[in-house]
MARBA-924893 format. One record per residue: residue number from 0; residue in one letter; x, y, z of N, C-alpha, C in turn. Coordinates in steps of 0.02 Angstrom, whole numbers. Example, Ala and Ser with C-alpha at 12.3 -4.5 7.8 and 13.67 -1.06 7.14 Angstrom:
! residues 2
{0 "A" {660 -284 390} {615 -225 390} {660 -165 390}}
{1 "S" {642 -112 354} {684 -53 357} {645 2 394}}
! end
This chain:
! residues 312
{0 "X" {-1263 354 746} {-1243 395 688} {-1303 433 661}}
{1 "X" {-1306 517 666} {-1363 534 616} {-1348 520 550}}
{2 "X" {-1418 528 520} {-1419 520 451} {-1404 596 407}}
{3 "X" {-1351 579 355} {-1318 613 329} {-1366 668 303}}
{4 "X" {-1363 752 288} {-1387 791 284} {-1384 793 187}}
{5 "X" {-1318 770 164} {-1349 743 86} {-1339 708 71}}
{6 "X" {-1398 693 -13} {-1390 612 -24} {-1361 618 -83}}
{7 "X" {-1368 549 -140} {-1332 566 -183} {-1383 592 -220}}
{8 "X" {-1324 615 -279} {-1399 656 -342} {-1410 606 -424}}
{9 "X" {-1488 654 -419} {-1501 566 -454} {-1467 539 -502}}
{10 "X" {-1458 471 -523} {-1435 430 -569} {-1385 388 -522}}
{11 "X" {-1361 338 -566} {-1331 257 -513} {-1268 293 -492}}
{12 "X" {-1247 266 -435} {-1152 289 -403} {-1162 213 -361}}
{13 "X" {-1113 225 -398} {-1057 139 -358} {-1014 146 -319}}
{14 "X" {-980 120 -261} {-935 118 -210} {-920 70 -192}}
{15 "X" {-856 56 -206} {-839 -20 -191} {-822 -18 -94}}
{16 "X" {-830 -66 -55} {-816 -66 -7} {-774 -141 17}}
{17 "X" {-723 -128 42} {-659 -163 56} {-650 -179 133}}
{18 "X" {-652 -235 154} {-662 -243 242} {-616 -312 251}}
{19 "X" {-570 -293 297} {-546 -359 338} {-588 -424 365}}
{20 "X" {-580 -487 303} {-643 -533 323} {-646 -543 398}}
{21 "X" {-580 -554 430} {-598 -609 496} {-586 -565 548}}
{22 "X" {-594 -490 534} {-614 -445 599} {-679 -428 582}}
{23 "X" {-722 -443 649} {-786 -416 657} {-815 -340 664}}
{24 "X" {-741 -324 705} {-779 -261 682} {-765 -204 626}}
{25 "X" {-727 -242 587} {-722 -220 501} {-800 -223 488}}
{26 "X" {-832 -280 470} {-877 -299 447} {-939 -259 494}}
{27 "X" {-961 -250 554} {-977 -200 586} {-986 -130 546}}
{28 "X" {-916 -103 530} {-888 -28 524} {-939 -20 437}}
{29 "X" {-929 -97 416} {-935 -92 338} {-993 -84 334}}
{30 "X" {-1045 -120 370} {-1113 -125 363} {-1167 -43 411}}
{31 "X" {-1129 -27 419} {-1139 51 454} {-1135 96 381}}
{32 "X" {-1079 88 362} {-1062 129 296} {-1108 123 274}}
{33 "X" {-1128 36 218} {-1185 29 167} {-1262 39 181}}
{34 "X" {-1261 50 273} {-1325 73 272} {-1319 132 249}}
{35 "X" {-1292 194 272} {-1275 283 251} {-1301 254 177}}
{36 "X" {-1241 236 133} {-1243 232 57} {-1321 199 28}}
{37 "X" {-1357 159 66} {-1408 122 41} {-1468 187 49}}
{38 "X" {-1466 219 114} {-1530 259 108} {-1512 316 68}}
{39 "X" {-1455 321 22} {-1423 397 -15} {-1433 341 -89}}
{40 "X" {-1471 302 -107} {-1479 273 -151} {-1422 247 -198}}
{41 "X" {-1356 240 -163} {-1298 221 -172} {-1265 129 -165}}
{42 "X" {-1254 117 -234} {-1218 43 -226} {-1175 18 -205}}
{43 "X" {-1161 -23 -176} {-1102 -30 -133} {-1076 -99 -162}}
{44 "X" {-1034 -105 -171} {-982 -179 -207} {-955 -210 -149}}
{45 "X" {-958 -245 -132} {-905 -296 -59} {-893 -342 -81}}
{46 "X" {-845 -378 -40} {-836 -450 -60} {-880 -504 -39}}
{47 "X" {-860 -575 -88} {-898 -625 -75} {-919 -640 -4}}
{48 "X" {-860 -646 33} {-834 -662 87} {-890 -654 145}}
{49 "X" {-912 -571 115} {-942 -524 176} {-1010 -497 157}}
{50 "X" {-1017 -531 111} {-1106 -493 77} {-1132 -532 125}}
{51 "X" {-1146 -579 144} {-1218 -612 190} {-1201 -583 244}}
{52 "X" {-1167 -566 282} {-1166 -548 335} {-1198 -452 360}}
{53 "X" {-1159 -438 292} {-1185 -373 291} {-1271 -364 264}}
{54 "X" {-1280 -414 237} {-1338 -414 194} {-1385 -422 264}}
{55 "X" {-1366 -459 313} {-1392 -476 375} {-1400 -423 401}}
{56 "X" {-1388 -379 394} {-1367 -323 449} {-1395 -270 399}}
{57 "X" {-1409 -240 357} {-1440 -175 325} {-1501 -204 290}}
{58 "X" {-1559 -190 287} {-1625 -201 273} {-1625 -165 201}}
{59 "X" {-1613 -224 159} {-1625 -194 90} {-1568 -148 65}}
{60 "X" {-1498 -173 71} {-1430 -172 81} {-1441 -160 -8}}
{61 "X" {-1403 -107 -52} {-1397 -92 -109} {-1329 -135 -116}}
{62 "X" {-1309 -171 -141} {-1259 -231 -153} {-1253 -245 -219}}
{63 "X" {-1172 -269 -222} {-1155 -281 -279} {-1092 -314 -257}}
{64 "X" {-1061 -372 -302} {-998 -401 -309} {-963 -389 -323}}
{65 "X" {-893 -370 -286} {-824 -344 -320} {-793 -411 -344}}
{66 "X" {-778 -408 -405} {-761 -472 -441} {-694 -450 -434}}
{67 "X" {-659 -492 -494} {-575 -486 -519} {-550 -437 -526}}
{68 "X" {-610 -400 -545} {-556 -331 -578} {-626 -262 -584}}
{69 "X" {-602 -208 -572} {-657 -151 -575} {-686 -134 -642}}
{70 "X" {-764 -175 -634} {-797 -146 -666} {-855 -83 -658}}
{71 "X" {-907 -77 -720} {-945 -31 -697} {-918 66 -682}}
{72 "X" {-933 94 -633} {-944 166 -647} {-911 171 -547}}
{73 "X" {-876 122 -529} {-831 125 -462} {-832 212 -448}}
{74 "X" {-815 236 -423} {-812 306 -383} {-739 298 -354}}
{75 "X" {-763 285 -297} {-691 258 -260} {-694 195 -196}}
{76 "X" {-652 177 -182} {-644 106 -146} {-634 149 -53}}
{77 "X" {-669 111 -38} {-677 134 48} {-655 83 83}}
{78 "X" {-595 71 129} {-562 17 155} {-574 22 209}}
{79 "X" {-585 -40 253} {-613 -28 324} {-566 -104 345}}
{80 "X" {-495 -87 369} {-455 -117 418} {-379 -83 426}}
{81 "X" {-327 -120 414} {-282 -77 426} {-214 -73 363}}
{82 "X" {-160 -64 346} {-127 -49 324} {-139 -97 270}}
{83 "X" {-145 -177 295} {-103 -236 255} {-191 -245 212}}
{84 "X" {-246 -231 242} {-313 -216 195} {-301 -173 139}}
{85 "X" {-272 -104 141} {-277 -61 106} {-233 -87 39}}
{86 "X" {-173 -109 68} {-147 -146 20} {-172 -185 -43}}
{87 "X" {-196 -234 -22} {-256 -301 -39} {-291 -244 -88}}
{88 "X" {-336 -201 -92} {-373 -170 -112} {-332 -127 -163}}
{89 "X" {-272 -98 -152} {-238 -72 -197} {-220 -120 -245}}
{90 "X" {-202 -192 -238} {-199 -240 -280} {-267 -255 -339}}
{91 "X" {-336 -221 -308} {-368 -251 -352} {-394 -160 -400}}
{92 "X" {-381 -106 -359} {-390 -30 -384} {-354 -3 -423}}
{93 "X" {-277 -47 -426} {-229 3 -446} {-226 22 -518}}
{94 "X" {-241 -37 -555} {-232 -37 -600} {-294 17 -665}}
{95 "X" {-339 26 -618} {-390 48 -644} {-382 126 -602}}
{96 "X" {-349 131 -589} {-337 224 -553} {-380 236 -500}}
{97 "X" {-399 187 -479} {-457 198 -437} {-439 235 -351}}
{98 "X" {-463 282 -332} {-435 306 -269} {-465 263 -204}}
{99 "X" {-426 278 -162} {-435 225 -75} {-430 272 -42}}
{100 "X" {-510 240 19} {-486 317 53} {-480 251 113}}
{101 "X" {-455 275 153} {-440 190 228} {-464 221 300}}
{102 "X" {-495 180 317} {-527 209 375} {-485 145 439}}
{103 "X" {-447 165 477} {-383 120 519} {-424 93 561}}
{104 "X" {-430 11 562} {-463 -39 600} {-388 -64 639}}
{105 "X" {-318 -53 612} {-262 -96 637} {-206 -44 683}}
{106 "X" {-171 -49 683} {-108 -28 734} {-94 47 700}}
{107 "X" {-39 44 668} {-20 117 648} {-49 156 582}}
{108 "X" {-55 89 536} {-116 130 497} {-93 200 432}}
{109 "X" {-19 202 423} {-4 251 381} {-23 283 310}}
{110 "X" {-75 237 295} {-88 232 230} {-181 262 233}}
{111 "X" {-189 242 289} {-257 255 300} {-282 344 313}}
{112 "X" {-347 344 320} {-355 444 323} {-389 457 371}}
{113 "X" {-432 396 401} {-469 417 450} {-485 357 485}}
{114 "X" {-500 358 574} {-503 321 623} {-590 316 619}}
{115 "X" {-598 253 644} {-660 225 642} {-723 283 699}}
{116 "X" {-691 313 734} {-734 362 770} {-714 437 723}}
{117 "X" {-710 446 670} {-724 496 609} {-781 466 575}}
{118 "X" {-811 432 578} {-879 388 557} {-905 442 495}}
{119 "X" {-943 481 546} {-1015 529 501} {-965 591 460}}
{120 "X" {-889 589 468} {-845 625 416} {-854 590 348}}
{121 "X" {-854 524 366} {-805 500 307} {-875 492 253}}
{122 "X" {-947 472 298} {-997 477 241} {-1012 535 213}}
{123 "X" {-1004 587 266} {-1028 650 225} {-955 684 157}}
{124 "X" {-913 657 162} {-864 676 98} {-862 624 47}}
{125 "X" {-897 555 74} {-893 521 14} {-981 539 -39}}
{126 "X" {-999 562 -4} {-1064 565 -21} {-1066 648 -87}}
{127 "X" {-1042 689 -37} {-1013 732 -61} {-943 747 -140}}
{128 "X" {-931 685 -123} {-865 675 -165} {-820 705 -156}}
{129 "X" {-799 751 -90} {-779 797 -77} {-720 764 -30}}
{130 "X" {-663 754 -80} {-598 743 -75} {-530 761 -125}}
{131 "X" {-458 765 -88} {-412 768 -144} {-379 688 -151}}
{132 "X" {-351 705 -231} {-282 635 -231} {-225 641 -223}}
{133 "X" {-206 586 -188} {-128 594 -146} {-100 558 -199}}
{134 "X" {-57 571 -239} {-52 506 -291} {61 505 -260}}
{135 "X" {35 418 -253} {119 375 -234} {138 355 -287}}
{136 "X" {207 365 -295} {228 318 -356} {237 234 -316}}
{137 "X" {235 207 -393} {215 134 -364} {297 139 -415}}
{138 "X" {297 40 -385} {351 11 -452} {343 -65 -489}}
{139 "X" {353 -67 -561} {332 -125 -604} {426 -161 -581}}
{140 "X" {398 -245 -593} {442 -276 -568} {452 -335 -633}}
{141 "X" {518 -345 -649} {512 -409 -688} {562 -465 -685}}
{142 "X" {565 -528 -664} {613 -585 -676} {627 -594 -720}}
{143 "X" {695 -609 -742} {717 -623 -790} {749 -708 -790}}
{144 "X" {727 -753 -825} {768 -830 -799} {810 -834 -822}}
{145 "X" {878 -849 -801} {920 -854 -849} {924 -898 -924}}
{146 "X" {943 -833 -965} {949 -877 -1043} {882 -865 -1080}}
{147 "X" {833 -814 -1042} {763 -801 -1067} {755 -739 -1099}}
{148 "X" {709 -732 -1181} {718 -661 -1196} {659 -615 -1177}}
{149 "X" {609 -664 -1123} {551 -621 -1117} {550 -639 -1035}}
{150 "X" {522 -576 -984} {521 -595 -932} {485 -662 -891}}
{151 "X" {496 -710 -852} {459 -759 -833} {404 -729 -778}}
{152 "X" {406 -680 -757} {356 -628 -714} {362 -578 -710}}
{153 "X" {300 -561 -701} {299 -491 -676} {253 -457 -628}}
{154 "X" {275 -419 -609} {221 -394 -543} {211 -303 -540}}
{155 "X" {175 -265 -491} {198 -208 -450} {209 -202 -384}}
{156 "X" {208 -154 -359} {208 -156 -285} {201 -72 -292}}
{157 "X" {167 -69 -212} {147 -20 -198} {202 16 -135}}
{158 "X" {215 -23 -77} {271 -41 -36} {340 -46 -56}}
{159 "X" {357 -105 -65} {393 -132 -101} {426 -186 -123}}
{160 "X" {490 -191 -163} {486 -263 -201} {551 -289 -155}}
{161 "X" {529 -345 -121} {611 -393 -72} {610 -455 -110}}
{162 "X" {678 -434 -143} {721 -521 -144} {742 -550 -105}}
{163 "X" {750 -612 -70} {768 -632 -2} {779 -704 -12}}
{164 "X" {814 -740 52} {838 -797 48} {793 -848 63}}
{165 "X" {801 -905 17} {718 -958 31} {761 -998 86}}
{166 "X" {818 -987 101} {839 -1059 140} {864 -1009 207}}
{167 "X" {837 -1015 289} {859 -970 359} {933 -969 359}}
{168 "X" {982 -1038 312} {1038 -1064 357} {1093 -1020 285}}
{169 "X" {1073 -1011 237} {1122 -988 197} {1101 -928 183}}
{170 "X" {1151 -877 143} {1151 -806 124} {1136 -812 69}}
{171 "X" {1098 -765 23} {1124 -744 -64} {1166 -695 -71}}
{172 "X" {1188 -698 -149} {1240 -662 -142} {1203 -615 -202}}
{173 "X" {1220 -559 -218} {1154 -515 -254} {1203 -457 -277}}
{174 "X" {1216 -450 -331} {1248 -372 -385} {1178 -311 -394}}
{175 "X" {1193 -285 -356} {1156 -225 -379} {1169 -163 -414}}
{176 "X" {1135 -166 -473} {1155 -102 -513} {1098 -44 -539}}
{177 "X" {1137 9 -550} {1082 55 -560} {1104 92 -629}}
{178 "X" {1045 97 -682} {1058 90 -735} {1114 49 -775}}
{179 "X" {1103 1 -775} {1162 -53 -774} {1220 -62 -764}}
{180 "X" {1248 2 -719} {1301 -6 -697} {1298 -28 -630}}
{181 "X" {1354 -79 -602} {1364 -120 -550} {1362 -74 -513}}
{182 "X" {1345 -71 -423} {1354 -27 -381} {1384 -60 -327}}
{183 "X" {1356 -130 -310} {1380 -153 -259} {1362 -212 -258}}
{184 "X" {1411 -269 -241} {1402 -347 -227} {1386 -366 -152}}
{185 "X" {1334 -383 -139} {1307 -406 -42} {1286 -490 -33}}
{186 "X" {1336 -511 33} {1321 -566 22} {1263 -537 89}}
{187 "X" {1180 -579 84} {1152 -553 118} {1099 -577 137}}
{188 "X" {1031 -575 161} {974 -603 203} {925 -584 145}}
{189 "X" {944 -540 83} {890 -503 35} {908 -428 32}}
{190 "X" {862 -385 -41} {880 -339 -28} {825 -296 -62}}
{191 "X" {789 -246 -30} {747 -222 -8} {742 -156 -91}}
{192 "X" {693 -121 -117} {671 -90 -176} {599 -56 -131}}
{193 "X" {624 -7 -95} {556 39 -73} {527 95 -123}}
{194 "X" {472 109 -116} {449 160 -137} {425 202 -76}}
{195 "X" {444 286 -68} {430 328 -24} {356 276 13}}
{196 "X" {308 276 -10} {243 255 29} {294 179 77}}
{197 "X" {322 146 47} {349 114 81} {397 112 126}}
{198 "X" {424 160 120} {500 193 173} {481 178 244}}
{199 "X" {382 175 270} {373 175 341} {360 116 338}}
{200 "X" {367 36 296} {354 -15 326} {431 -44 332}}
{201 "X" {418 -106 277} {470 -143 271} {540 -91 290}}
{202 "X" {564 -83 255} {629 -8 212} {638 -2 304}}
{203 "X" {581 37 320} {604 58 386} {606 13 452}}
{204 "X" {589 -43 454} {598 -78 486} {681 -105 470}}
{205 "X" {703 -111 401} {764 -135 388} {828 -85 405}}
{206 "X" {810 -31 434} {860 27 419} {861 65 371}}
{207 "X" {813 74 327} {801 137 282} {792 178 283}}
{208 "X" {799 259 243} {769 320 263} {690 350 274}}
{209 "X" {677 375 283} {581 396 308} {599 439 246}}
{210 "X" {565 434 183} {554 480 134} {498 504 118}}
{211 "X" {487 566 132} {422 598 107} {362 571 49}}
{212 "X" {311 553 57} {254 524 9} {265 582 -57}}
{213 "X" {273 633 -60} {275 667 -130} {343 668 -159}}
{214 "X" {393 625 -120} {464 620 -152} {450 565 -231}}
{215 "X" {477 572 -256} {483 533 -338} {551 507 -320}}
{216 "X" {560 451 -320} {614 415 -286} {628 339 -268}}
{217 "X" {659 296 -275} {655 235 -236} {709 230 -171}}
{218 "X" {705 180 -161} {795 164 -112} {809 96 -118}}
{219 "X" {865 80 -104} {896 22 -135} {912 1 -57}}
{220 "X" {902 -53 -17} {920 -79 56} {913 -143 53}}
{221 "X" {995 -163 84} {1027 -207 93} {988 -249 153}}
{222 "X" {970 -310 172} {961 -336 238} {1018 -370 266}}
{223 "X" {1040 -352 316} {1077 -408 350} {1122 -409 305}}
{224 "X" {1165 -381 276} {1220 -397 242} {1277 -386 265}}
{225 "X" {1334 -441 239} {1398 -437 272} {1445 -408 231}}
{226 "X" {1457 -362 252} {1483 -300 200} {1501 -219 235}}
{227 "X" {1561 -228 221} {1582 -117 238} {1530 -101 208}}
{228 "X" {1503 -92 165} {1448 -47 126} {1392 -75 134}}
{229 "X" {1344 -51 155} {1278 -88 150} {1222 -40 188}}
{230 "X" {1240 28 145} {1195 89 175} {1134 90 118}}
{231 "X" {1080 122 135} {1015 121 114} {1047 173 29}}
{232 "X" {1029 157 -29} {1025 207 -86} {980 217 -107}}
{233 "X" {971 299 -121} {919 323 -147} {913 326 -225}}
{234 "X" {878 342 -255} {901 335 -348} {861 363 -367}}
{235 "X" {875 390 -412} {799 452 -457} {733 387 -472}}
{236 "X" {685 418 -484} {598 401 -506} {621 378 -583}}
{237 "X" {679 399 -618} {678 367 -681} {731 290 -693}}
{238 "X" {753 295 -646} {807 245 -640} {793 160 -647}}
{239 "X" {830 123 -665} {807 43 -679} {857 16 -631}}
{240 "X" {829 -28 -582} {864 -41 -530} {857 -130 -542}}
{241 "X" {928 -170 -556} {913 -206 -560} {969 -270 -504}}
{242 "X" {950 -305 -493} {967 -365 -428} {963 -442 -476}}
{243 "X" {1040 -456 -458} {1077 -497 -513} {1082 -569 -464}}
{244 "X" {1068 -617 -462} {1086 -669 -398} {1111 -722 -433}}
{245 "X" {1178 -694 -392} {1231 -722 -423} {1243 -786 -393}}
{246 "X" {1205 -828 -321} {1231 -889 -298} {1205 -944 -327}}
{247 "X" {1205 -1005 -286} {1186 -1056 -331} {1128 -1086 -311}}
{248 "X" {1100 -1054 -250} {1065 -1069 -227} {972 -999 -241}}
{249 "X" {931 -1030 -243} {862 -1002 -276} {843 -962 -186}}
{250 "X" {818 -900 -242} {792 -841 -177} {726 -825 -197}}
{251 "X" {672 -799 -154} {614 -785 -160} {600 -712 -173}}
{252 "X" {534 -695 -217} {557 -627 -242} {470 -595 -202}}
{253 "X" {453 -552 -151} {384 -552 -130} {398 -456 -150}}
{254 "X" {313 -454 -175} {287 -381 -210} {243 -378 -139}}
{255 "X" {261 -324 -96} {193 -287 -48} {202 -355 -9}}
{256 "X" {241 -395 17} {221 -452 49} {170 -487 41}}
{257 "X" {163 -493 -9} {92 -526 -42} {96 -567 -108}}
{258 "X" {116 -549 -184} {127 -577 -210} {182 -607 -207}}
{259 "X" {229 -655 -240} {280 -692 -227} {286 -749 -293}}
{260 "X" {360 -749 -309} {394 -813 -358} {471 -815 -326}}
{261 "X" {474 -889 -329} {521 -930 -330} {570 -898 -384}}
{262 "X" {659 -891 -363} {702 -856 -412} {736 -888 -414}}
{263 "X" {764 -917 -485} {808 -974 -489} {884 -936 -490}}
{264 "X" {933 -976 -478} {1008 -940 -465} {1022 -920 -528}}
{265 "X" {1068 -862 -529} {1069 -828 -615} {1014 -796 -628}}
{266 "X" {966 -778 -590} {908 -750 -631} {943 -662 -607}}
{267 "X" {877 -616 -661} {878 -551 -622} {819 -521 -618}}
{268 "X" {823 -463 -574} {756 -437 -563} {765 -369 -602}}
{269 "X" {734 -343 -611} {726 -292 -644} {656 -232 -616}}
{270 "X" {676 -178 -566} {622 -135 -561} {644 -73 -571}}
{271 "X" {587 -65 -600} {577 42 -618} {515 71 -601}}
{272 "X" {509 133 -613} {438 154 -608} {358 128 -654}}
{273 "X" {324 131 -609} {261 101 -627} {233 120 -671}}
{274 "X" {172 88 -702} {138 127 -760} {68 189 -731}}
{275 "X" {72 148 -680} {1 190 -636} {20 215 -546}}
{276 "X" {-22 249 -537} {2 281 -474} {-45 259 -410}}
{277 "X" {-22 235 -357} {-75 242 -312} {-120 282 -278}}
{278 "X" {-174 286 -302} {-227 362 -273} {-250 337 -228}}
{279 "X" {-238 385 -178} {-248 391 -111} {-291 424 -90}}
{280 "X" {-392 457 -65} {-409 495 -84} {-387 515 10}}
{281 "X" {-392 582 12} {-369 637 58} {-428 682 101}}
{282 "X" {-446 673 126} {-525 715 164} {-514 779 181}}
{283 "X" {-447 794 213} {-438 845 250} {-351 846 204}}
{284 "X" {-305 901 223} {-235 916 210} {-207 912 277}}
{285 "X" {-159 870 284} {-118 856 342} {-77 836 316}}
{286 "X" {-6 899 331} {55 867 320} {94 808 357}}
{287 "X" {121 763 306} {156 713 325} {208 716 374}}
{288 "X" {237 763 386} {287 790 469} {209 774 530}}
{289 "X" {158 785 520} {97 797 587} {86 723 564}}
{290 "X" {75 688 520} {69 606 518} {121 547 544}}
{291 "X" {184 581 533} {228 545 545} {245 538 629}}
{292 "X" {234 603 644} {227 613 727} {190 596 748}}
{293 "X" {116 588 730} {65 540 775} {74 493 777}}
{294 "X" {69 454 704} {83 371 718} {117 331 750}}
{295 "X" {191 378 737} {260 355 792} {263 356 860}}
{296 "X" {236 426 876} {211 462 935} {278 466 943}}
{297 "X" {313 519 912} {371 550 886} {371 602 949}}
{298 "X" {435 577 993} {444 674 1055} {453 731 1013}}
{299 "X" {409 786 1016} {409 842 1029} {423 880 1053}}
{300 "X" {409 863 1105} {404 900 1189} {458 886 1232}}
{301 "X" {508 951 1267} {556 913 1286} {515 880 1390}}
{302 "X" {575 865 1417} {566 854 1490} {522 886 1521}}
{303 "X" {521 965 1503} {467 1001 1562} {430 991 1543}}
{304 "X" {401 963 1451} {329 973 1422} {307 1023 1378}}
{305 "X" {363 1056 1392} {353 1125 1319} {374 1083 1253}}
{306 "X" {329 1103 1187} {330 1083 1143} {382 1132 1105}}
{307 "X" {383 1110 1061} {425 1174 986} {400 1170 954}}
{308 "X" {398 1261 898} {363 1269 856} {283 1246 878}}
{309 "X" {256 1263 904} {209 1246 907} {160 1165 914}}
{310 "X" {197 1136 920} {187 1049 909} {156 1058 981}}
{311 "X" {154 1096 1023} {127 1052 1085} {41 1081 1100}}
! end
């Protein structure tokens, strides 16, 4: 890697840096970075997990501890693994507006902006500061126990929020309504609350629609349900979408596949839009039609190899 052509300008800049502990060559990718940032007289925040190792590896490593929650004069958070990292890191950024830029250590990587051989890109724009924000709507989530006048949890999600069955051998049975009117009763496996950023994981793995990252929007998806009706719904960005479980038996409620509470029968969930947005920072402009086709590796091209529109 040459060394970057600018550094920073004077006075302190912080950069938190975010790495998949038990891949090596996260930790590799990370300690490449904090050297760039260390000779640009730049601080770098990592986790507990990964400071000695990196500390091993950069000679006089500018370091700092990303604790609980963002303190200090953060810039922005630099993620070095793959989708389910970036996540993790949005859990500890979000709340503080903080932007992620993800550099893809894992498989498809949709959330991320740049591949680990974009290296000497990604220092020279962070150094630079020279990026846009992609901002996702997220969604706030709340349980309700039955017979309670204040929620027993609450969460967000960035992805999104699945109610689902704690027991393989039985169904729940789940009222879903939108603005409190009933829409539909599913007896079912769980039922799915995407947000566009989420439409390409869960949502779409379940049969949901691929919705554009600048759509303002959720969708409402059924899993496995036994039911004539049980098509994916979309619902405005202002809407309160709430999931009523009606059996007698307790379902599990997981935010981003990550957080998670136990839902007692009779409870409800309650999600709407978030208070904060996920910032995404952006290096370059690439529309999401040219993202969606790489990752997928979406045909283009018919039989002979001619592309359309230009795609080939």
């Amino acid at each position: 890697m040459t060394e970057p052509d600018f550094c920073a300008a004077p006075g302190r800049r912080q950069i938190a840096v975010w790495t998949h502990n038990n891949r090596p060559q996260a930790v590799e990718a990370a300690s490449r970075f904090v050297s760039a940032m260390t000779a640009c007289g730049v601080e770098c925040l990592v986790l507990s997990q990964v400071r000695a190792a990196i500390a091993s590896r950069v000679d006089g490593a500018l370091l700092g501890d990303i604790g609980p929650r963002p303190l200090g004069e953060v810039e922005v958070v630099v993620v070095f693994g793959g989708d389910g990292t970036i996540l993790r890191a949005a859990e500890w950024a979000w709340a503080a507006d903080l932007p992620l830029v993800g550099v893809n250590l894992g498989h498809i990587g949709f959330l991320a902006e740049l591949e680990v051989s974009q290296f000497d890109e990604l220092i020279d724009h962070v150094l630079r500061r020279d990026y846009v924000l992609d901002r996702r709507l997220t969604v706030a989530v709340e349980v309700w126990a039955p017979g309670q006048a204040e929620p027993s949890w609450t969460s967000f999600a960035v992805n999104e929020v699945s109610l689902e069955k704690g027991s393989r051998q039985i169904m729940i049975e789940v009222v879903a309504s939108i603005d409190r009117l009933p829409v539909s009763r599913w007896s079912c496996d769980g039922v799915l609350v995407s947000t566009p950023t989420g439409s390409t994981a869960y949502a779409f793995s379940a049969g949901g629609a691929i919705m554009w990252p600048e759509l303002e929007a959720f969708q409402l998806v059924p899993l496995s349900a036994h039911a004539l009706f049980a098509r994916p719904l979309v619902v405005g960005p202002d809407s309160v979408v709430r999931l009523d479980l009606v059996t007698e038996i307790p379902a599990v409620l997981w935010c981003d596949g990550k957080r998670t509470v136990k839902v007692a029968p009779g409870s409800r969930i309650e999600v709407r839009r978030g208070a904060h947005w996920l910032n995404l920072a952006r290096l370059s402009v690439q529309p999401f039609t040219s993202r969606l086709v790489k990752k997928f590796a979406l045909p283009v091209a018919g039989w002979r190899g001619q592309g359309v529109h230009g795609a080939d």
